[in-house]
C-alpha positions in Angstrom: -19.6 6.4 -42.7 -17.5 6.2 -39.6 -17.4 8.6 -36.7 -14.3 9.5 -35.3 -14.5 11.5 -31.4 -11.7 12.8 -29.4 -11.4 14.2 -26.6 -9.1 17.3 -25.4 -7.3 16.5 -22.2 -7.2 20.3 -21.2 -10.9 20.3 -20.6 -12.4 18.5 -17.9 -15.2 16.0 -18.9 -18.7 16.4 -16.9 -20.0 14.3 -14.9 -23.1 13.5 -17.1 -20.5 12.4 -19.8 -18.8 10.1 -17.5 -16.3 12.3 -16.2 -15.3 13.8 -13.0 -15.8 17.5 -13.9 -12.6 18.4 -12.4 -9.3 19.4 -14.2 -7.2 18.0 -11.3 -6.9 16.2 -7.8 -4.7 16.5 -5.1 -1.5 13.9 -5.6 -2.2 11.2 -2.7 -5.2 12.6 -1.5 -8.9 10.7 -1.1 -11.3 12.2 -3.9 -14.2 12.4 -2.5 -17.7 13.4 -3.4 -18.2 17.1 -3.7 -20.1 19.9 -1.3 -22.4 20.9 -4.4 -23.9 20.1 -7.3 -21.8 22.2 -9.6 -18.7 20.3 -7.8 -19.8 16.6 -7.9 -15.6 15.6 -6.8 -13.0 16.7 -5.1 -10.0 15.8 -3.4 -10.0 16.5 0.4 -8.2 19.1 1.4 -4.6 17.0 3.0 -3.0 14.1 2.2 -2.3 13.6 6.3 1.0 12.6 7.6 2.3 9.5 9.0 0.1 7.4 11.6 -2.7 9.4 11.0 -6.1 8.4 10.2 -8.8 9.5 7.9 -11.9 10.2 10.0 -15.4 11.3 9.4 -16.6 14.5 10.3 -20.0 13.5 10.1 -22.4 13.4 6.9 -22.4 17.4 5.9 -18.5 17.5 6.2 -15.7 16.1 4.1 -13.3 13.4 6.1 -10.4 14.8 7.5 -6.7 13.1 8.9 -6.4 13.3 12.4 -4.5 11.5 15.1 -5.2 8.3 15.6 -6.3 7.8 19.3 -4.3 6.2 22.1 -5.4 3.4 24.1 -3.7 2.3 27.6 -4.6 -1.8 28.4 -4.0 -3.0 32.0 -4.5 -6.6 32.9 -5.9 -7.0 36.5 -7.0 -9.2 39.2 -9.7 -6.6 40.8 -11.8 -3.5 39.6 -10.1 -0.3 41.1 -13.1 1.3 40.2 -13.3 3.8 36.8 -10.6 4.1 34.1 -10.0 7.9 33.1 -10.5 8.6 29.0 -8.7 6.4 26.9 -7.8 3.6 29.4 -9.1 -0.1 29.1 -8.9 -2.7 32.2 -9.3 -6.6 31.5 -10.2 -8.0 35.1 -9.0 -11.7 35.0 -10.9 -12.5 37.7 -14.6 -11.5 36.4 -13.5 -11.8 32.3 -14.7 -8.3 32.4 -13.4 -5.3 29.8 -14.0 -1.9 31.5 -12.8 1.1 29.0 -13.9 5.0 28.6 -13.8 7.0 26.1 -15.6 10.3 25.7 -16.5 10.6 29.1 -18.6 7.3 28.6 -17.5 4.4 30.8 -18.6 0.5 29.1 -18.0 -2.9 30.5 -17.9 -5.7 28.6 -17.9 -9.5 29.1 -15.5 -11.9 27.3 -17.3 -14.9 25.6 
């Protein structure tokens, strides 16, 4: 005797039966695990806009889009002394990188 199952699209299939639990997702947007057990997926909550970039919000929060960063690079022969945020100096002379960001200032050497 043959079994014969189907499955009604209006009713979202759980996650235990291989589903996602959810009736719908946002068009475009990253589906993401969800914030509780009784939510296991979920879209997050914007699908961004142009030249933005999907960024954590660390491991209790769902990723969000934000602006992507900018970055200033000067090329030069001697160390003025400490970019400001967001710049990043090659010294030619030394093969040195000196950047901040975050109020942190790091130099790097060129190998």
């Amino acid at each position: 005797m043959a079994t014969i199952n189907s499955i009604d699209s209006n009713i979202p299939i759980v996650v235990s039966d291989g589903g996602t639990g959810v009736a719908s997702h946002t068009a475009y947007a990253v589906v993401t695990g969800g914030t509780t057990t009784t939510s296991p997926m979920q879209s997050i909550a914007s699908v961004g806009t142009a030249d933005q970039v999907l960024t954590s919000n660390g491991a209790a929060s769902l990723p969000t889009f934000q602006a992507a960063p900018t970055m200033s690079f000067q090329t030069l022969s001697s160390d003025p002394g400490s970019p400001v945020d967001g710049q990043v100096w090659y010294n030619t002379t030394t093969d040195l990188f000196k950047g901040q960001a975050n109020s942190s200032t790091v130099t790097f050497t060129v190998t």
